[in-house]
N, C-alpha and C positions, 0 to 999 in steps of 0.2 A: 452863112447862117440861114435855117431855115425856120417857117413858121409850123411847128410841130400840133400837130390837133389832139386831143385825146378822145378816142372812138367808146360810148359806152352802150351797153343794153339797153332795153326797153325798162327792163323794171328800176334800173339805176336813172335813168332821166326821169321816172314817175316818182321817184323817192327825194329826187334833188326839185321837182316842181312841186313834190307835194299831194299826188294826183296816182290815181290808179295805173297799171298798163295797161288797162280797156280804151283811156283816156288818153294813153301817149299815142296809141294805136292808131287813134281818131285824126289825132291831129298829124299823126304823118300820111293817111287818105288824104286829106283836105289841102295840106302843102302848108300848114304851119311850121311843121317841124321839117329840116331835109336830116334824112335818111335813103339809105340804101342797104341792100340786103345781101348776106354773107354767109350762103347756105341758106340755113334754113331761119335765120336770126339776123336780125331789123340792128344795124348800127346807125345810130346816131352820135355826129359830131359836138361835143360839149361847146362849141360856138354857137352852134343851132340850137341848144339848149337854151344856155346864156339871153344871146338875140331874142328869142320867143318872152323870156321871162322879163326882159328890160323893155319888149312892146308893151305886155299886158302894164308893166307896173305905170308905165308915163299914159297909158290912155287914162 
């Protein structure tokens, strides 16, 4: 068994946060979000998603 991730776009993590892709953009600079790049387009792993959103909510 393995632990399977689901890899999305930029504008699909800004739609699931709520937030622009100017805004997801920002925060994969800064190292909130991890991401890595596939071409020429930014994947982010929907845990890295999740994690981010379950910091902001508990601060």
């Amino acid at each position: 068994m393995y632990n399977q991730q689901i890899l999305m776009h930029v504008s699909d993590a800004g739609s699931l946060l709520g937030c622009s892709s100017q805004i997801i953009y920002q925060l994969i600079n800064c190292g909130e979000l991890k991401a890595f790049k596939a071409g020429r387009a930014w994947k982010i792993s929907s845990e890295s998603v999740h994690r981010y959103a379950n910091s902001r909510l508990n601060n």
